[in-house]
Each structure stands twice: as structure tokens, then as C-alpha cells.
N, C-alpha and C positions, 0 to 999 in steps of 0.2 A: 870612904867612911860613910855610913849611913845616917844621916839628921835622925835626929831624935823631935821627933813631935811635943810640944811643949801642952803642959796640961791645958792653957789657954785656947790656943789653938786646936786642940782634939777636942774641946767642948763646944769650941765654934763649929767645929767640920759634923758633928756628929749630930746638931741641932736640927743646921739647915738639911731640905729634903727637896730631891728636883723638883720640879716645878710637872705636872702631869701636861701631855698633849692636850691644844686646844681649851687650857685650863679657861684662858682670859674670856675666848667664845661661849664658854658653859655659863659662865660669871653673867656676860651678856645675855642670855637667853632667859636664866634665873630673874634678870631683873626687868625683863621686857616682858615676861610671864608674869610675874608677880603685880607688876604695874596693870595689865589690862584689863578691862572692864571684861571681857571676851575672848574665847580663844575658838581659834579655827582649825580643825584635826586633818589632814589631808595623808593618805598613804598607801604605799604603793607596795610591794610583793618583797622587795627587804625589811620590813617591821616586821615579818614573820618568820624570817631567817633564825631569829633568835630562839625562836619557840621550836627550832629542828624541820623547817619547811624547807624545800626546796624553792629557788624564785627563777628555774629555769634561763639563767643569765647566758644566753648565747645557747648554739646547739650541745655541745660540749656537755653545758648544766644539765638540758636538758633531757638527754641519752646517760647522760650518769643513774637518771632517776627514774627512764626505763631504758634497760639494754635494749628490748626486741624490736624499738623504733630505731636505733641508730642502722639497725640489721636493712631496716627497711627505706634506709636514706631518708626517713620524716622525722624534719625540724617540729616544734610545739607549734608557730601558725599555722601551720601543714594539718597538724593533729587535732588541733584544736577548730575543727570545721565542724558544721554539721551533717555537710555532704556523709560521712562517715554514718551518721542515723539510716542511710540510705539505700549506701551504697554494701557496710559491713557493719548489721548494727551489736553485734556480739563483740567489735571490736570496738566499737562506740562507749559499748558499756564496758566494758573490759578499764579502758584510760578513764572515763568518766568516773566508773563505779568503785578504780581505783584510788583518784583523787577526794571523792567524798568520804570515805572512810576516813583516809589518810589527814584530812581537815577535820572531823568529829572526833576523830580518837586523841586531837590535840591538843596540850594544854597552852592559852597565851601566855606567853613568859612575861615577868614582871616590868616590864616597861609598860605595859598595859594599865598595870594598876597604878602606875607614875602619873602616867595621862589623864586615867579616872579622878583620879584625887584633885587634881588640876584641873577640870572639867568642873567637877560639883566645887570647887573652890571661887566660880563662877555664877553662882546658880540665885546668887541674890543679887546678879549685875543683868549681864549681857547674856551670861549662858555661854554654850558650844556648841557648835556640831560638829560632824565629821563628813567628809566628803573623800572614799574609798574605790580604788580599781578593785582589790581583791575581794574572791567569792568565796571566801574560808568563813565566814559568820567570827569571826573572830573577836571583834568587837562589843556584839551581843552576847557573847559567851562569857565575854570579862566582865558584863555587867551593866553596859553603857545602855542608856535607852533606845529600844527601835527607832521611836517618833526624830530622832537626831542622828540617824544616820542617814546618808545617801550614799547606797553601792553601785554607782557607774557602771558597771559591766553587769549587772546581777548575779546573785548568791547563785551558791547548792542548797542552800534554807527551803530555796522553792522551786517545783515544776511545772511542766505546762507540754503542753501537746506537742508534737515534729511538726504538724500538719501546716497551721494550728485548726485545729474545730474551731475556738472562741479566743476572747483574752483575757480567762479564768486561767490561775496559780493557785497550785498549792499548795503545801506544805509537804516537805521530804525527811518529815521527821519518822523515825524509825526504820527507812529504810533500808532493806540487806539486798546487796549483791555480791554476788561468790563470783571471784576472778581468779583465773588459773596467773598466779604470777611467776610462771616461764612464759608466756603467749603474751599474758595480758589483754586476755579474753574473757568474757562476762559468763554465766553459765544461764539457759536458759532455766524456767521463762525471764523474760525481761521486763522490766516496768513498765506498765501501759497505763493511757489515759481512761478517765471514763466513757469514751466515746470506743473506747476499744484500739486505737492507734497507740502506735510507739510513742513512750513519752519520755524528754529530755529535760539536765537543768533548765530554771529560767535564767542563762546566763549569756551572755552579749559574746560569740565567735569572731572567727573572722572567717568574710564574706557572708554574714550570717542576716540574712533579710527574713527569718521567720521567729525571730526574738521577739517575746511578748513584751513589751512595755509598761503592760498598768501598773504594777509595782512601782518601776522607777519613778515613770509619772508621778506620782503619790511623793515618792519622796521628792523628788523635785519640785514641786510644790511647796513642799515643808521648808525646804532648803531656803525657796525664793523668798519665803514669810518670815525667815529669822533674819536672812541680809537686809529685808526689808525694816525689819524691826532698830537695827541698827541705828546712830542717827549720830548727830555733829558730838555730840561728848561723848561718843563709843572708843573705846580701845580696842583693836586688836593685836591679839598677837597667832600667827599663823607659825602651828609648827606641822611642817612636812617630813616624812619620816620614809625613807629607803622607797625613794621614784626616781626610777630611771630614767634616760633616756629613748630608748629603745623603743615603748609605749609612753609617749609625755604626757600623757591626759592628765593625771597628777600634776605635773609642773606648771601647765600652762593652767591649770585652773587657783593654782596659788598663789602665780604670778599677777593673773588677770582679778583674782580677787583683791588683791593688794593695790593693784593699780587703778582698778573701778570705783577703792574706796575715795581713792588718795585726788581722785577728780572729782568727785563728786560731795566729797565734806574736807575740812580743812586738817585732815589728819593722815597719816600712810603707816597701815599696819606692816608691824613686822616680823616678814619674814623668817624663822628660821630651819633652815634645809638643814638636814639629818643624813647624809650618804656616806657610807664609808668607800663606795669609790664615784660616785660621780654627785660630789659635793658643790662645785663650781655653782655659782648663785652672781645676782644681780650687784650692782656695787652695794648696796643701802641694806644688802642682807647677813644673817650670820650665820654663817656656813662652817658645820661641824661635818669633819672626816671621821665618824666614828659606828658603827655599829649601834642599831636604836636602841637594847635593851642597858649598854654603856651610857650612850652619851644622857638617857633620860635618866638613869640609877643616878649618875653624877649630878645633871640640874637639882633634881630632889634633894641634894645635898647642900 
């Protein structure tokens, strides 16, 4: 025979509602955010997963998002050379000329404006910056100030010569390049410098020894003057958002900034890592499995 639910009980069952993943973590971060004089942006090529980017996670990712490299057994470090200027530069721009479109024609999805908000909710304290691998401008695009950012690998924002002639950047605003996308080849002519050589993003390769720096320089600088500014009654709260493993420059710079503070004034910012698969963090951290445009919609809540 089947129990019958008493009106009591269906009023209880019907109230309560699960409990959401990582509820208590979100809780944590809202209220270490809320509390700091400062917040520290650090992030890595999953904060733009949400926005429909690719973050080439393994070759697998990467050949999903161009067939005609998997054809040619080239992984993304493979691809991402500058030998390629060189050696086949139609194919150079073809992958380049593909990814800058593909970054410009993109909107940041609203985790961005989570962080914004949270940022200038700072702006009468400690302030923010941002310290970024990825070369999508994305940041800027949301709104955040240049002067506050630092892109570690550098943009598609700007170019600069193969050679290099000097260590003048420019700006790649309005740029078109037509890619046959079966080949994934550029269509001549191709972007050249004013010196008349091929010209490529200013953006950090690998094996890449002809990356211009004055840019970063610049913001590294900026960087070093707002840590500086910092001092014994500062808060931080550092939120790192989709850094992988695989390139840790994200990690270890949010680690080391956490831990540079924590020796050096009597306080330890904190940490909160954002990964929905390589969430794993230090003990003293708090460490959400979740996708950035979720797990930051939820703190704002």
C-alpha cells in the first residue's frame, strides 16, 4: 500500500531546495571579495571558454578548431612558432589572421562584467589590476582600464616587425586578412611593417626570441607600482580564473603573489582559483570547480 504524504510533510519537502555545488566556496569567495581593500585578476585561456573561444586544451582541442593542422600532425606549440613567418608565411597568416578575427568578432560573456563591477567596487581603496596570458584584448573590450592591465604573452591589439627593424608596436586595429578556411591560408598581400618586412602579432611564441617587449615592459612597470603601492593594512583578494596547468604562468604568478605578500606584511591574500577541471589549489585557498562565467554570476549573488 502506498503512504500517503501528510500535508506537513509535503510542505516541508517542497520548501527545502538542494543545496547548489560548491555553494559554501562561492559563499567564501563573496565574502573575501567583499572584505578586501584590493583585488588581484589573474587569467588564463578558460575565462574565455564562456565567451565561445576555444582554449586549445590538449591537441585533441586544438585540431577540433582547425581540421587542416591535425592533417599535418601540428599540435598549437608546433603552430604557434614564428618560424612559420619564415619558413610559410601565407600559412602563418592563414592561423594568425584566423585567430584575430575570431578574438575581435567576440563578445566577453558576463563574468567580465562581474569582475568589472568588483574592480571599480575597489577604486576608493587598493584598486585592481589584472595580470593575463591571453592575447584576445578581452579585457579591454569589457571596459577595464589599459593602464591595469598586464598581458604576459602580448595581444593581437598590437604588431611589430618578424625581423624586428626596431622595438616600435603598433596597433592592429582594423585589420583584414582573408583566410581560405579549408587550408587555413592567408590570402596575399600580407601585413607588412613600415620598413617594408613581414609583419606579425606582438605576441610571446614559443621558441620565439624576436618578441618585442616594450609593451610589456610598460606594463610591467605599472604592475610593479601598484604591488608597490600596496602596504601592511592592504587586503587582497586574488581571483584566478581558468589557468591551467599545461602553461602555469597564471598559477605560479598568483601563488607567488600571495606568498610575496604574506612574507613581507602581516597579512596573506586570498587566493581564489576558478577551474572547472584543474581546480586543485594550495591548502589556505578556495578552490571552485566550476566554469568562470557560473562560478562569478553565483559570487555576484
Amino acid at each position: 500500500q502506498q503512504r500517503t504524504m501528510t500535508s506537513k510533510q509535503s510542505s516541508s519537502s517542497s520548501s527545502s531546495s538542494p543545496t547548489l555545488p560548491f555553494e559554501q566556496e562561492i559563499q567564501r569567495a563573496a565574502k573575501a571579495i567583499k572584505e578586501a581593500t584590493a583585488v588581484f585578476i589573474t587569467a588564463g585561456a578558460g575565462l574565455g571558454v564562456d565567451s565561445g573561444l576555444p582554449d586549445f586544451r590538449g591537441p585533441e582541442g586544438f585540431w577540433k578548431a582547425y581540421p587542416p593542422m591535425q592533417k599535418l600532425g601540428l599540435e598549437f606549440s608546433q603552430m604557434s612558432n614564428p618560424q612559420w613567418f619564415h619558413k610559410d608565411p601565407t600559412f602563418a597568416w592563414g592561423f594568425w589572421g584566423h585567430r584575430y578575427h575570431l578574438y575581435t568578432d567576440t563578445t566577453p560573456h558576463y563574468g567580465f562584467q562581474v569582475l568589472r563591477k568588483i574592480a571599480l567596487s575597489k577604486a576608493d581603496k587598493d584598486g585592481y589590476f589584472i595580470f593575463t596570458s591571453n592575447v584576445d584584448g578581452a579585457f579591454q573590450k569589457a571596459g577595464f582600464e589599459e593602464e591595469k592591465i598586464l598581458e604576459c604573452h602580448g595581444a593581437v591589439s598590437h604588431m611589430q616587425c618578424t625581423k624586428p627593424c626596431s622595438e616600435e608596436v603598433w596597433k592592429s586595429e582594423g585589420l583584414k586578412v582573408k583566410v581560405d578556411h579549408n587550408t587555413f591560408r592567408a590570402e596575399e598581400p600580407l601585413p607588412t611593417c613600415p620598413c617594408g618586412v613581414l609583419a606579425r602579432f606582438n605576441v610571446l611564441m614559443f621558441d620565439d626570441g624576436k618578441w618585442v617587449t616594450e609593451r610589456y615592459e610598460r606594463q610591467l612597470d605599472k604592475y610593479t607600482d601598484w604591488c608597490n603601492q600596496l602596504g601592511p593594512d592592504s587586503s587582497v583578494a586574488v581571483i584566478e580564473i581558468g589557468a591551467g596547468t599545461a602553461v602555469p604562468t597564471i598559477r605560479f604568478e598568483s601563488e607567488l603573489f600571495a606568498n610575496c605578500h604574506e612574507q613581507q606584511y602581516d597579512w596573506h591574500p586570498t587566493l581564489i582559483r576558478i577551474n572547472l577541471r584543474d581546480s586543485h589549489a594550495p591548502p589556505c585557498a578556495i578552490s571552485i570547480a566550476l566554469g568562470a562565467k557560473e562560478a562569478l554570476s553565483r559570487i555576484e549573488k
